[in-house]
N, C-alpha and C positions, 0 to 999 in steps of 0.2 A: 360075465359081460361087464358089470359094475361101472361102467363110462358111459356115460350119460351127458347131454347137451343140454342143461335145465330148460333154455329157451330158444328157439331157433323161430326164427322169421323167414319164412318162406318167399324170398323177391324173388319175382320175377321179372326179367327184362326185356323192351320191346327190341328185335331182330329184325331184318329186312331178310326178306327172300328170293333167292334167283331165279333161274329160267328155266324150267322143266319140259320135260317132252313132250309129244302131241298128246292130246286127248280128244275124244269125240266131242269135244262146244270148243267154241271161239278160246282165247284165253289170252286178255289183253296186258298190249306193253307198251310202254310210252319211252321218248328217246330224253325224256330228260324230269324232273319233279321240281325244278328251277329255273326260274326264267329271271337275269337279273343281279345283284341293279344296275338297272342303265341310267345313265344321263341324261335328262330329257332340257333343254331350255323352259326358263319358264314364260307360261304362255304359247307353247306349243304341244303340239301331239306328238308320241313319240314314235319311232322307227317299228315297221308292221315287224313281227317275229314269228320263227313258223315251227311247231316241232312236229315227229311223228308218229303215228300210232300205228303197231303189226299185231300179228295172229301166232301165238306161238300154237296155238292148238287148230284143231280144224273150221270147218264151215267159214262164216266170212263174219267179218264185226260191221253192226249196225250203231255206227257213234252219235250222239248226243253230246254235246257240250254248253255249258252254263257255266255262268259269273256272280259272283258277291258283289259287285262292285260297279256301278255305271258306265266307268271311265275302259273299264274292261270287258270286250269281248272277241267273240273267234265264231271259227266257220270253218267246219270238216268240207274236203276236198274230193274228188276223185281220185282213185287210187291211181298208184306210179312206185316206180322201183326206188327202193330206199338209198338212201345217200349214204348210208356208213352199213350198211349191211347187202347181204342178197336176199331177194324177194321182195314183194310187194309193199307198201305204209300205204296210208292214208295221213297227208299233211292237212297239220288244223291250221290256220292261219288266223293269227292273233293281232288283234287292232287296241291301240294303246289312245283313247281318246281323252288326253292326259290334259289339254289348253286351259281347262279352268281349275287345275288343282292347283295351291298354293306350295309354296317352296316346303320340301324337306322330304323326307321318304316317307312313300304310300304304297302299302304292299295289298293285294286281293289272291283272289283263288277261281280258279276256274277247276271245272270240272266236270270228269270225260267218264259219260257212263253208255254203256250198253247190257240192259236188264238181260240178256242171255248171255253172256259172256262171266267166265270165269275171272277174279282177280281184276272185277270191277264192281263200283266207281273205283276210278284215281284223281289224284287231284295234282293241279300243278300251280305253283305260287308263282306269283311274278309281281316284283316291285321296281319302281323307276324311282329316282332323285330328282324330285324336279329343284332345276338350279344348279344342278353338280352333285360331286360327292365330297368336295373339299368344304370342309366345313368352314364357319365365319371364324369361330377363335374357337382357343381350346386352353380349359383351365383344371389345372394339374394341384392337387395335393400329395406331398411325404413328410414323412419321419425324418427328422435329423441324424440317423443312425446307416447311412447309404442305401436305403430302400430307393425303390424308383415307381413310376407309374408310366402308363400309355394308354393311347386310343389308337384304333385303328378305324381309317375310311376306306372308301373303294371307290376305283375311276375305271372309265372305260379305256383308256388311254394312257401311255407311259410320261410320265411326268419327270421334271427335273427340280430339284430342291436346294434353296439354298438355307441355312439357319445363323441366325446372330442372340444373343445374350448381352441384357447390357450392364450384367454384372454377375459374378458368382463361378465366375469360368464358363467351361463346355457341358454344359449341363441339358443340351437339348441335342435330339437329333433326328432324321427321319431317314426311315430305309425300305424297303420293296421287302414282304413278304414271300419268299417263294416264287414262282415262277408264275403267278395268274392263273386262271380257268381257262379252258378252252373256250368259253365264249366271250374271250376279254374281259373278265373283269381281275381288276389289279388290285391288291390289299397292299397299302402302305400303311406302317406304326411309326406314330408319334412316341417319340421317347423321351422322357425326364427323369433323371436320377440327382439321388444330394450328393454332394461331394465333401469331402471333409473341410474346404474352408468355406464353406456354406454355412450359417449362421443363421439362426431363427429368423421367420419375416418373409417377405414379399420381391419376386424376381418377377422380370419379363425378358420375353424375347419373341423373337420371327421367324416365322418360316415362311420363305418365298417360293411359290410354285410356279414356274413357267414350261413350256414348250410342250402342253396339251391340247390336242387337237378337239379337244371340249373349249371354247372359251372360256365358260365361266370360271371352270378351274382354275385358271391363271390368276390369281389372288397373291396377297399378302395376309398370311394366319397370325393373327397377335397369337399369342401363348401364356398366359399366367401362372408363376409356381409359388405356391407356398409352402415353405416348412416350418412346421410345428410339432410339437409335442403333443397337442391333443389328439383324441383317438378320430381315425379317417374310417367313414364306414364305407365299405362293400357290398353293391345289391349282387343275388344273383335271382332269379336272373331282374335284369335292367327293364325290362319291360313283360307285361304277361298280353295274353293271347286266349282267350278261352271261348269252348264253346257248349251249345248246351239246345237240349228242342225244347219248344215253346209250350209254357204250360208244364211241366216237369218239376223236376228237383233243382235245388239249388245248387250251382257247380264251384267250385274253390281252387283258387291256385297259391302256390305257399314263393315266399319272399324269403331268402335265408339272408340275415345281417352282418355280416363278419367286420371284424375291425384288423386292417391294416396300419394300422398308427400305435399310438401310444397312449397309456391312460386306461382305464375303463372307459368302456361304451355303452350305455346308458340308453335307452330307448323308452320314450316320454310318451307317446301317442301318437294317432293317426285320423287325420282326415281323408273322407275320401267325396268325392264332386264327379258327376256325371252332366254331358252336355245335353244327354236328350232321355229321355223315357222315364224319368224320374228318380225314384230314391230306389234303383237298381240293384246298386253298389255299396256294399259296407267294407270293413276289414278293422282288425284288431291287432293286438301284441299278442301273442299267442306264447315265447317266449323270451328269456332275454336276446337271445337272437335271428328269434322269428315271428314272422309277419302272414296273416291268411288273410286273404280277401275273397271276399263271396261277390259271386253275382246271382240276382234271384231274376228268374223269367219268367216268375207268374203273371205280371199284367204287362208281356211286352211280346209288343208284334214281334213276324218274323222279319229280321234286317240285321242290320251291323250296328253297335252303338259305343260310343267310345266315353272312356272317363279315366278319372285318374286317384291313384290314391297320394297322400303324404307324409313322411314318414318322419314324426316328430323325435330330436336323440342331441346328445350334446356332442356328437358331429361336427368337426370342423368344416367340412364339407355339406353339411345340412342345412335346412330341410330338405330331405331327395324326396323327389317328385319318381314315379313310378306308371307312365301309361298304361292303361286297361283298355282292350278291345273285346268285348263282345260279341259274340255271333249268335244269334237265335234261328234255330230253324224249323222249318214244320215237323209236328211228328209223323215216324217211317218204321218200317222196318227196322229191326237190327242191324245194321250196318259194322261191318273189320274191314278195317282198315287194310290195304298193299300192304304186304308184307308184318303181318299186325299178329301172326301165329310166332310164337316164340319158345324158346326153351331157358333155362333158369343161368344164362351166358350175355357177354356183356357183345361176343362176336353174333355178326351177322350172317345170317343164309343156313344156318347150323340147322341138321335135321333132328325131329326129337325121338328119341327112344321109345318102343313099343313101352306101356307103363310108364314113360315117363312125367314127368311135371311140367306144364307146360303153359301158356297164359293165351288170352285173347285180346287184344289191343280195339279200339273204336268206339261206338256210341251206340245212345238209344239198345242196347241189353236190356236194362232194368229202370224201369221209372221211378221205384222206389227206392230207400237206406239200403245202400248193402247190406248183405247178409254171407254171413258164413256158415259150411258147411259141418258138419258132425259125422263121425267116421263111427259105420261105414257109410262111404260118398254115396250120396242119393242121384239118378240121374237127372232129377230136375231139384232145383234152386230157386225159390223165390220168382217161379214162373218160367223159369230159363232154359236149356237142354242145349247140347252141343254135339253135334254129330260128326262123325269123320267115318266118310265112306257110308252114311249110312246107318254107322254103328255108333250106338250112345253111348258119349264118352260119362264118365264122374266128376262131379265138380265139388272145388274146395271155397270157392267163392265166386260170389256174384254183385256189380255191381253196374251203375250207367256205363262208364267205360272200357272194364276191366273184368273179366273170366281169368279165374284159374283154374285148370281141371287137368284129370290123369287121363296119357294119352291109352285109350283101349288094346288091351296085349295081342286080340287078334287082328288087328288091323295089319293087313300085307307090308312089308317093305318096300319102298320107293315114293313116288308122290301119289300125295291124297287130296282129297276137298273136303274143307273143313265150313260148316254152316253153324248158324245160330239160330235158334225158335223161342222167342218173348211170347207167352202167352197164347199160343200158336200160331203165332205169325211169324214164318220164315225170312230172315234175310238173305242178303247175296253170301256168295261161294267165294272162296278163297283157296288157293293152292299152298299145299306145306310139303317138306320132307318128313321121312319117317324111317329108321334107322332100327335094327334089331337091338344093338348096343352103343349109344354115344354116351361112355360116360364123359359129365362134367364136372370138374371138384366146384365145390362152390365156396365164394369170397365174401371177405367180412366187411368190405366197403370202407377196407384200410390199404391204399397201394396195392401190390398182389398179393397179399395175403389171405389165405385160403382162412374155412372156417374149420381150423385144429383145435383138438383139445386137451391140454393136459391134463397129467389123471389128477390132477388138485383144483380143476374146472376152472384156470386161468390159460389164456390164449398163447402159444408160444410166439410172439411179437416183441419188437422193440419196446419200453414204458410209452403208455397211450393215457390221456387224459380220459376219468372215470373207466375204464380198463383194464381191468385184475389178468393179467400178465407178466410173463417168465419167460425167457428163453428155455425154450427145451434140452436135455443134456443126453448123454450117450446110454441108452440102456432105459430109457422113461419110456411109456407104454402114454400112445398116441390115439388120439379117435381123428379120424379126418372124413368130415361129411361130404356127401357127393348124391349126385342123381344121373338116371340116365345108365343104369347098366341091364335094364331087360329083365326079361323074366328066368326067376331061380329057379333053386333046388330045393327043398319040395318047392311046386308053381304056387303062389297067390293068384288071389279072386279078384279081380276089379272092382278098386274102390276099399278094400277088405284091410284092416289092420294087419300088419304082419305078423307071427305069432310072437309071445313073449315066454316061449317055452319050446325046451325041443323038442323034434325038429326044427330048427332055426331057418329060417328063407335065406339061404346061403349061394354067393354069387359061385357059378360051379363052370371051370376049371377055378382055385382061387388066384388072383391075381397078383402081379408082382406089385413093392410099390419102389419107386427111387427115387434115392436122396441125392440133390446136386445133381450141375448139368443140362440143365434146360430141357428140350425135347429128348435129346439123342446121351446116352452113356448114365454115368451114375451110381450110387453105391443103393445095390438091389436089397429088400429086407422083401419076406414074407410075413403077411399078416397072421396074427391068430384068432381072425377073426373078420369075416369082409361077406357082410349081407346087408338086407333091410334091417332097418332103426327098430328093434319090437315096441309092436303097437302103434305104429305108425306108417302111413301111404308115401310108397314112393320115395323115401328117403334112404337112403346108405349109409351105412360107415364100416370104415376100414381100420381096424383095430390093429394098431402096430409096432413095434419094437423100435426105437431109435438106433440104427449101429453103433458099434462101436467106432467102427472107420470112418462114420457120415461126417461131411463136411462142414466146418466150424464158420459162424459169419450172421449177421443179420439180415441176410437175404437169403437164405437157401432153396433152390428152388425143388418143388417135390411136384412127382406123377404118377402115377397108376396105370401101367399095362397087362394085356392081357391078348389070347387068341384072338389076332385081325383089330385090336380096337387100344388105342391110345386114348388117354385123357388129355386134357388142359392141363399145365402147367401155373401151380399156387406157388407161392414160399411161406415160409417158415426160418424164425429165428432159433440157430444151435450152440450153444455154447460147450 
């Protein structure tokens, strides 16, 4: 065996889930998890909106619905035949009582629950602009090396643009993203780029919008550009959103800093100010270019509360300012999230493999620090248990938000209901798929590049920053990890380390794997070697021989088949 992954981070990722067949309870569906943004004048209400809720499973849904937000509420209806499908909904009818917000985007949450109903609560956002969506000005920093920047707004309505520059050339310009949403809303990007006879310093210019059937949009956008050489930082994300139940633990969301400019970027400190419930909100430099902010809900009611942090840097573009909203809410049950079952893939609606590896997305799990689990997986965690179908799955971790656990090998193929129990308090039901064999190769959260390993335990990738990497060459002996193929040869025990002696837990027919080609064709190599990781739950590797014929390139894409079941598609650099 002698290939080994010294450290493997087990991500997993949140998936959405599709529509399954009937079962005996309700099992609710909404025609949209968006509402928005619309346009609202200010000093007005906005335009009533209406979506709707059906039954994919039996019996009939008894809806509730509730708001975060004053300005927002709705009213389930009697039922009527649906508008984009057949058979019966129930329209909620949403009321936007928007007159006394002030100008700018205000987004809330409603949410559509029925305690008997399967793949409930959901939740559906909806924000309005009060004022428009075109904004007042817009000011732009680049590099003098022909970088560019943008901002993109959103109208309900198709707009016409005109742009002027009063110096430095064509340096600005605006265009329609894409075709819109079906509920009209339109993304227009603002564009600046330097141009080579662009010279350090300070540009303006205008963008005229007319012929939107929004008034206010009808504006003139001043535009400001600077280029310089110092370094422009980058939030992602621009704003955070967090939520957390009242009386709990502390919840944290991370600010990554990147610099698009030039220079070093240097990050000096942070303030952070709340408008209402007091010293809520902290945050720190946690890295050179990263930022945690905590919000603590120990003495704060349940509500919304909003604050902001500041992020002190030698930024030309600095100090950026970063909005924080808060959500506190009573404590509940365990609650997952639609669509919040997932397998270790970046695609959605993916079902997971008997034995697979798989996560729980939502809240209120665990009121306490994470904890992780110790192999062999215990079926309960830090107070926690995960059932599917019934049957108690293993878990690798436990935290407020986030389960990770092995999906149980006797568990039937097709769809199943997956619950949570904190302390023995049951939450709601959710719907998953469930798959004999999905293998998926897993990725190194570099482009598509899968998690390969040379046998000199550097990555075959193009040169990565702190990343001991090589191009793989014709004849090198390959470990490529993966999850998601089922139960072996000899079987493993749920939850059980695989063994590290033979008999090996070997995937049985062995599968082919191919080099180059994408999904379909490719230059075939057999493994000498394709089971569980010894010593380890639920992971694979595929031990394998590079061709001699395999295809030369720093994208090569590779896959693994086998009777009735195809992988995903990684790459790998060959030289």
């Amino acid at each position: 065996m002698g290939l080994r992954l010294a450290r493997l981070a087990l991500l997993v990722w949140p998936a959405l889930w599709s529509a399954a067949p009937l079962f005996p309870y309700p099992i609710l569906r909404l025609t949209t998890a968006a509402i928005g943004p619309l346009s609202v004048p200010l000093g007005s209400d906005g335009p009533e909106q209406t979506l709707e809720a059906f039954n994919l499973g039996d019996g009939s849904l008894e809806l509730a619905v509730s708001s975060n937000a004053p300005w927002l509420t709705a009213t389930v209806g009697a039922p009527r035949p649906c508008t984009n499908r057949s058979g019966p909904c129930l329209p909620i009818a949403i009321r936007l009582r928007t007159a006394a917000l002030p100008r700018g985007a205000h987004t809330a949450t409603l949410t559509v629950s029925d305690p008997r109903a399967w793949d409930a609560p959901q939740t559906v956002t909806v924000t309005v602009q009060m004022g428009g969506g075109v904004p007042d000005r817009a000011d732009f920093f680049v590099a003098p090396n022909g970088s560019n920047d943008s901002l993109v707004f959103e109208t309900n309505h198709t707009i016409q643009t005109r742009t002027s520059t009063d110096s430095g050339g064509d340096w600005l310009s605006v265009a329609l993203e894409g075709l819109g949403s079906f509920r009209f809303v339109l993304p227009y990007r603002v564009r600046v780029r330097h141009l080579p006879e662009m010279a350090e310093g300070s540009y303006s210019g205008l963008v005229e919008v007319t012929g939107s059937g929004f008034a206010p949009d009808n504006k003139t956008l001043p535009v400001s550009l600077r280029v310089t050489s110092e370094p422009i930082a980058l939030l992602t994300p621009s704003r955070l959103s967090l939520r957390v139940a009242q009386g709990t633990i502390k919840t944290q969301g991370l600010i990554l800093v990147a610099n698009r400019g030039l220079g070093e970027l240097r990050l000096s400190g942070l303030e952070a100010a709340s408008s209402a419930g007091g010293a809520w909100l902290s945050g720190a430099v946690a890295a050179p270019n990263l930022v945690t902010v905590t919000a603590d809900p120990k003495d704060l009611a349940s509500g919304v509360y909003e604050g902001a942090v500041t992020i002190l840097s030698n930024a030309a573009n600095g100090p950026l300012r970063v909005p924080v909203r808060l959500e506190v809410v009573p404590q509940a049950p365990p609650l997952i999230a639609f669509g919040g079952v997932a397998n270790n893939t970046f695609a959605p609606g993916e079902p997971i493999a008997q034995g697979g590896i798989a996560s729980l997305y939502g809240e209120q799990f665990r009121y306490g620090e994470p904890v992780q689990g110790t192999i062999p997986l215990a079926e309960e965690l830090g107070g926690v248990k995960v059932y599917v179908n019934g049957v108690a799955a293993r878990l690798f971790y436990a935290s407020y938000g986030q389960i990770n656990f092995q999906m149980p090998y006797d568990v039937s193929p097709g769809p199943v209901r997956v619950t949570v129990v904190r302390d023995g308090r049951a939450g709601n039901a959710v719907t998953a798929e469930v798959g004999e064999r999905v293998p998926r190769l897993l990725r190194l959260g570099i482009g598509d590049y899968g998690i390969i390993v040379n046998q000199d335990g550097s990555f075959p990738i193009p040169p990565a920053p702190g990343i001991a990497s090589r191009p793989a060459r014709p004849g090198d002996a390959l470990v490529v990890y993966a999850i998601g193929f089922g139960q072996t040869d000899p079987p493993t025990a749920l939850g059980e380390a695989s063994p590290a002696a033979e008999p090996l837990a070997r995937i049985v027919p062995t599968p082919t794997v191919y080099f180059g080609a994408g999904l379909t064709g490719g230059v075939a190599a057999l493994p000498f070697y394709a089971g569980l990781t010894p010593g380890l739950v639920g992971l694979f590797q595929i031990n394998v021989f590079v061709p001699e014929n395999a295809p030369r390139g720093e994208r090569v894409p590779l896959r693994i088949e086998g009777p009735g079941y195809r992988s995903n598609s990684v790459e790998l650099a060959i030289e």
